[in-house]
Every structure is written in structure tokens, then in C-alpha cells.
LUMMIMI-656907 format. One record per residue: y, z, x of N, C-alpha, C in turn. Coordinates in steps of 0.2 Angstrom, whole numbers, padded with zeros to 4 digits, always signed. Layout:
YZXYZXYZX
...
//
This chain:
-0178-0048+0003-0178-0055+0002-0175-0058+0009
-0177-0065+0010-0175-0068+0017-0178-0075+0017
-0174-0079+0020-0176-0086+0021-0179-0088+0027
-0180-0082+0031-0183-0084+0037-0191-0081+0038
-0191-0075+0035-0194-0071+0035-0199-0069+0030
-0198-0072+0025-0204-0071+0019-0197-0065+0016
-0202-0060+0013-0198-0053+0008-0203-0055+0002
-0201-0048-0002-0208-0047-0007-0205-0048-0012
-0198-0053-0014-0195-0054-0021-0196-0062-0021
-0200-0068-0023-0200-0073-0023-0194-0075-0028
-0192-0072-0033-0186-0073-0038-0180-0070-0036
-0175-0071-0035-0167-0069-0032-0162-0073-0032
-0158-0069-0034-0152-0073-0034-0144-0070-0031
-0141-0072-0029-0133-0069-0026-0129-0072-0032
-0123-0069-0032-0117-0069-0038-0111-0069-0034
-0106-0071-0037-0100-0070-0032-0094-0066-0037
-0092-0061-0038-0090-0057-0044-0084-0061-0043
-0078-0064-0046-0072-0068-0048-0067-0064-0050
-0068-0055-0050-0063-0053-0053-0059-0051-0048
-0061-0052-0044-0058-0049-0035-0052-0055-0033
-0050-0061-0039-0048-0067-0035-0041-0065-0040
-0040-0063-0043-0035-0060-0050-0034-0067-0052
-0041-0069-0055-0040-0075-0061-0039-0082-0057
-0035-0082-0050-0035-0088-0046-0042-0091-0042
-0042-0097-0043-0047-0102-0039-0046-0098-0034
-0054-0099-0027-0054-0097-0022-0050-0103-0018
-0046-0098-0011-0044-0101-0007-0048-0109-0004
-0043-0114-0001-0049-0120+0000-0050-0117+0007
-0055-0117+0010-0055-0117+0015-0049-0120+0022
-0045-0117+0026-0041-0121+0030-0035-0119+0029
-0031-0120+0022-0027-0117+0018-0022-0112+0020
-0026-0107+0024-0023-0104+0026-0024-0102+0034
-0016-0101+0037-0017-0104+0044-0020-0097+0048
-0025-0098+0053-0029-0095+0055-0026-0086+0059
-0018-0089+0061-0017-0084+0063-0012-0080+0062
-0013-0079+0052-0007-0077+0048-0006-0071+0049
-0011-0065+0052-0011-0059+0049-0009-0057+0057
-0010-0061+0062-0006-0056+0068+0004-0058+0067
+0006-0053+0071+0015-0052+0071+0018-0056+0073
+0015-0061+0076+0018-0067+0080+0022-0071+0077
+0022-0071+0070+0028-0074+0066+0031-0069+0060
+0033-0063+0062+0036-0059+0061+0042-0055+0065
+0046-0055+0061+0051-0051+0067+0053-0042+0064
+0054-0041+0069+0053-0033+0065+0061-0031+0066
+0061-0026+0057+0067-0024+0057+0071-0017+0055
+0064-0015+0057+0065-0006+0057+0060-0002+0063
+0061+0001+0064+0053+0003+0067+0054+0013+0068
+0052+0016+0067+0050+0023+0069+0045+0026+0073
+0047+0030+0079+0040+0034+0081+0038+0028+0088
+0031+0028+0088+0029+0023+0091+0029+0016+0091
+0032+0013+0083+0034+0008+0083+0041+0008+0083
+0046+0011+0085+0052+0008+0086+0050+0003+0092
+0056-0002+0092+0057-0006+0095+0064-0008+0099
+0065-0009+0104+0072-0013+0108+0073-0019+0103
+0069-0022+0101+0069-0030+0100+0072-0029+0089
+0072-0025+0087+0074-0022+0079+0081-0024+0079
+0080-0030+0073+0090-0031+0072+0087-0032+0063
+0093-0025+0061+0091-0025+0055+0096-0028+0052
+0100-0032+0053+0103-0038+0049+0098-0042+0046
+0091-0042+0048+0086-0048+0047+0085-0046+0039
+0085-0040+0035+0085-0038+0029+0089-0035+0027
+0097-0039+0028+0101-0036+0025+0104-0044+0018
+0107-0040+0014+0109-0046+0011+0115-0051+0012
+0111-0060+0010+0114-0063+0012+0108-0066+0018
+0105-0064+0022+0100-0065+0027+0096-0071+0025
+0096-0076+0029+0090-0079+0029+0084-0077+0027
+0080-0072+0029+0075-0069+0027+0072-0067+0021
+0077-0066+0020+0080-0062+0011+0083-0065+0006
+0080-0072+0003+0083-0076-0001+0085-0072-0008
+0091-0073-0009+0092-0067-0015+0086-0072-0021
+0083-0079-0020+0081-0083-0026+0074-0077-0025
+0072-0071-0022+0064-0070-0021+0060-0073-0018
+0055-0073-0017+0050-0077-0015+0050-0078-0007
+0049-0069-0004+0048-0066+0000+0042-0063+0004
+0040-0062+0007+0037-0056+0011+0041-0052+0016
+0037-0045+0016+0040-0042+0021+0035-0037+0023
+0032-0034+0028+0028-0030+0030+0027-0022+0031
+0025-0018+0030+0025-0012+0035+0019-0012+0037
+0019-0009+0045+0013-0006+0048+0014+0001+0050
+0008+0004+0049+0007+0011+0053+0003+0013+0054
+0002+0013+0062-0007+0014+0065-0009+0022+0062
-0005+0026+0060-0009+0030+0058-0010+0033+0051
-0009+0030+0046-0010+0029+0038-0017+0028+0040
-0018+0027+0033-0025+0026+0031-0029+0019+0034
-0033+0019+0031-0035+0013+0034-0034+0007+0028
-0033+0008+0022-0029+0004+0017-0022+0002+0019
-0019+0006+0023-0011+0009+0023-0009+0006+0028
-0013+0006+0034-0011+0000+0042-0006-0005+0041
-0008-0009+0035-0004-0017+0036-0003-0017+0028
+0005-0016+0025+0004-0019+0020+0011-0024+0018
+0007-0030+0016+0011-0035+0014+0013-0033+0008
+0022-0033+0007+0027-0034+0000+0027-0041-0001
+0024-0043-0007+0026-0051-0009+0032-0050-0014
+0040-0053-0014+0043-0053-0018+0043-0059-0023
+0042-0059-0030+0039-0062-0034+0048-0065-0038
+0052-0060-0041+0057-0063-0045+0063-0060-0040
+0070-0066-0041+0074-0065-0038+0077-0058-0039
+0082-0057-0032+0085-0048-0033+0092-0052-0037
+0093-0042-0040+0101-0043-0041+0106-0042-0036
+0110-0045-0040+0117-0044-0034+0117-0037-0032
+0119-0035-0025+0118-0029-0022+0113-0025-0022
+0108-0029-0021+0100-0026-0021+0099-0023-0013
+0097-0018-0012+0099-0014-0006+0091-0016-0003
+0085-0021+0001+0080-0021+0004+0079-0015+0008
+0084-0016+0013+0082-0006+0015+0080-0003+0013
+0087-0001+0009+0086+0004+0006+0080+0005+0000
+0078+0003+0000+0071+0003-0007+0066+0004-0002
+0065+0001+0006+0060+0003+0009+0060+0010+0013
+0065+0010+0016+0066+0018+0019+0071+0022+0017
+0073+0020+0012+0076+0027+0007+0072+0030+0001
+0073+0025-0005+0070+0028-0010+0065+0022-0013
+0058+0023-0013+0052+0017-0017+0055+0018-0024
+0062+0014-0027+0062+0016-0034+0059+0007-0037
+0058+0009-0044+0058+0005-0049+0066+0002-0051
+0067+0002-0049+0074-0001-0053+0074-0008-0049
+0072-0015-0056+0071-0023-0052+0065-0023-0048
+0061-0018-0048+0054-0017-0042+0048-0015-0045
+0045-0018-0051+0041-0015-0053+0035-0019-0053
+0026-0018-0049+0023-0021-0047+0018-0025-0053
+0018-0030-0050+0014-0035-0056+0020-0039-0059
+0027-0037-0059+0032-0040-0062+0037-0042-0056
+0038-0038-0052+0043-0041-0047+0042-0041-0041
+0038-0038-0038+0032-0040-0033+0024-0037-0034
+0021-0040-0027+0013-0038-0028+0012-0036-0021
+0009-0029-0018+0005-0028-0012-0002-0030-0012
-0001-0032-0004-0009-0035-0002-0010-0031+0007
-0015-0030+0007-0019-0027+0013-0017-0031+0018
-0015-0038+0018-0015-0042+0023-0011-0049+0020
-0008-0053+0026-0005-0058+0022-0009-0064+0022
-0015-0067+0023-0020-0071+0021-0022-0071+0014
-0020-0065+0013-0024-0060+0004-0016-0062+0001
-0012-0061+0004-0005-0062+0002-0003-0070+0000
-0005-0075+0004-0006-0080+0003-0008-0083+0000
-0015-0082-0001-0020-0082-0006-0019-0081-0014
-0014-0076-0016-0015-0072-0020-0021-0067-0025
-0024-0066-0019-0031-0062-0021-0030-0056-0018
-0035-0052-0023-0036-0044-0019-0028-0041-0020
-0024-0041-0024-0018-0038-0023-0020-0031-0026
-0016-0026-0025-0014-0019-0027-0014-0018-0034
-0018-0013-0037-0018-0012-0044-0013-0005-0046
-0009+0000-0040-0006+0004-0042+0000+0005-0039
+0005+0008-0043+0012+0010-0039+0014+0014-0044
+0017+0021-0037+0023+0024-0042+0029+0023-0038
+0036+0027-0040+0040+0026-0039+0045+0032-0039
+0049+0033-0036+0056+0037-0041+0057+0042-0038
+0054+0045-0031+0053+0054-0028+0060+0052-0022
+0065+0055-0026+0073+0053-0022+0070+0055-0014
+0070+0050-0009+0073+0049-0001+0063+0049+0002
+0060+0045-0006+0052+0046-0003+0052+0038-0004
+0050+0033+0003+0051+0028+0005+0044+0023+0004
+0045+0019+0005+0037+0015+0004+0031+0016+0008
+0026+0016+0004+0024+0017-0002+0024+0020-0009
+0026+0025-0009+0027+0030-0010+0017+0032-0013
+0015+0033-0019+0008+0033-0019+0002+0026-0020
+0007+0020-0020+0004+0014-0020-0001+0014-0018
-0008+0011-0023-0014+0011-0017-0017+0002-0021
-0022+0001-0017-0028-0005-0021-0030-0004-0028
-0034+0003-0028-0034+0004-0035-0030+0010-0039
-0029+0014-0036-0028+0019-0038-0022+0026-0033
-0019+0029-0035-0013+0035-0032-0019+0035-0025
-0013+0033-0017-0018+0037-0013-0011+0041-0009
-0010+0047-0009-0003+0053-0007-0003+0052-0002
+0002+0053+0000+0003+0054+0010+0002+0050+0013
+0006+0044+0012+0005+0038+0014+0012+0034+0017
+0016+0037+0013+0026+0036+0014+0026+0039+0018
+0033+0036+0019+0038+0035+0026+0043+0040+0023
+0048+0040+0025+0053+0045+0024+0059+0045+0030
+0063+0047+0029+0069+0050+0035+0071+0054+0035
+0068+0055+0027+0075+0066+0030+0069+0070+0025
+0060+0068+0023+0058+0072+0019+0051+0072+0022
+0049+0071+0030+0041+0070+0034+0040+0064+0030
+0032+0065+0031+0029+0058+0029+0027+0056+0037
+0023+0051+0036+0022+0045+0041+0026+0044+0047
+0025+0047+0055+0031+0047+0058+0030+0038+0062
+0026+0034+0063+0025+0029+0064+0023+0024+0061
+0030+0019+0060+0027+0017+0057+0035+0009+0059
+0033+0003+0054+0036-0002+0055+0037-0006+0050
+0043-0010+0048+0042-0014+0046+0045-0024+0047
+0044-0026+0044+0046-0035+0047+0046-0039+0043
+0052-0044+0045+0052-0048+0039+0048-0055+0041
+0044-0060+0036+0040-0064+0040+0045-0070+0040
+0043-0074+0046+0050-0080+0049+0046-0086+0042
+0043-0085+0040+0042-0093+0034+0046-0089+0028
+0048-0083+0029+0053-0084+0022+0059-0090+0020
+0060-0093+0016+0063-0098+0015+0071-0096+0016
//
């Protein structure tokens, strides 16, 4: 088929499948700012390998922080140029307030537990924060719980994808980063 060109199907149609949107209207066009998904408005607050950085102050995700409203309703990032290609950039959206002495760190480079962290309920990952904005395209899997096994631990879009976590005293991922995004309230 073709509009320019003839094609041998005069009947045709295109569909736009809606399950990809998780139930949300699509974004309006504009909506979202063009140059959400580069680091420019991100400040990084761990880094390893090739992405450490001079410029990392990990106060930016400690509690109490600007960045880290104990009310939720957060982002916070990992990247690692060498994960998968799902695994490069992925947006943590925090959905419900933490508890008191909720360790952000430590739930990212210590241990990926479930405890107040359960996905679909207390946060959502997305591949990119325009997906994160949007609220489409989030993550359909997380596990959790493998003591000193860091984020992600098997989280994937659809389905367990292994070897994708970070770690500090168990391998994993030698490069890798994370940041907290400056429009945190």
C-alpha cells in the first residue's frame, strides 16, 4: 500500500493499539518539554566506573532533601552505557509517600527490596522520562529481595530480564549512574 505510489491493496486500514498508553489518553502534543530525556536537568548523585563523577553530592538523595519529598511524587534515574539496551536509561517514578527513615540509597545501591517499594503501587519504571511524564509505556515486571543486589535487580518492560543490577560488594554492572531530577518538588 502507498499514497504516492499506487500498491495492489485499494482497501487498508492502520490501527493504533491503546494498550501501550496504560489506559491513559495520549499525550497532547507540546506537553511535554522537548528536552526532557537529556541530563541537563538532572543532577547526579552516585556514579560508578565510567560514570563516576567530581560533580556527585550525595546529600541530593538523602533524607530531608529537596529532591526527595518524603510526600513521593519523585523521579530519579539510572544510567548504564553498558546494560542492555532496555536498561541504558531508566526512570524510577515515586508514586506514594516514603516512611519515616526510608533509606533512597540504600534501596538503590544496596539492596532492590520490596519493603514500601512495590511496582504498580509505590512506584512505576519507564525507559525514558517523556514515557515517565506521559505515564505510558511503564514496566510490567519487578523482583526484589537478593540481599546487597541493587537496582534493578530483574526488572524489565515485560518480563525478568538478569544481569542488569548494580551491586557494590556482589559484581554486576560496573558502570553505571544515578540522579535525581531538579523538577522534583
Amino acid at each position: 500500500t502507498s499514497l504516492t505510489r499506487g500498491g495492489r491493496q485499494p482497501d487498508y486500514a492502520y490501527y493504533v493499539w491503546d494498550g501501550n498508553l496504560n489506559g491513559n489518553p495520549a499525550p497532547a502534543p507540546g506537553n511535554i518539554p522537548a528536552d526532557v530525556d537529556e541530563l541537563t536537568e538532572w543532577q547526579q548523585v552516585f556514579g560508578m566506573g565510567t560514570e563516576a563523577s567530581d560533580n556527585t553530592d550525595l546529600t541530593l538523595w538523602g533524607s530531608g532533601s529537596a529532591y526527595i519529598p518524603d510526600t513521593g511524587n519523585f523521579y530519579i534515574r539510572r544510567t548504564c552505557p553498558g546494560c542492555s539496551a532496555a536498561h541504558q536509561d531508566i526512570v524510577y517514578k515515586r508514586l506514594t509517600p516514603l516512611p519515616a527513615e526510608f533509606d533512597v540509597a540504600e534501596l538503590f545501591v544496596g539492596t532492590w527490596s520490596s519493603i514500601d517499594n512495590e511496582l504498580g503501587v509505590d512506584f512505576e519504571l519507564y525507559s525514558s522520562m517523556s514515557y515517565a511524564m506521559a505515564g505510558i509505556l511503564s514496566w510490567n515486571f519487578c523482583n526484589y529481595d537478593d540481599h546487597d543486589i541493587g537496582f534493578p535487580r530483574d526488572c524489565g518492560p515485560s518480563r525478568g530480564a538478569p544481569h542488569q543490577w548494580t551491586s557494590l560488594t556482589r559484581g554486576g554492572k560496573p558502570d553505571y549512574a544515578y540522579y535525581v531530577w531538579n523538577g522534583n518538588p
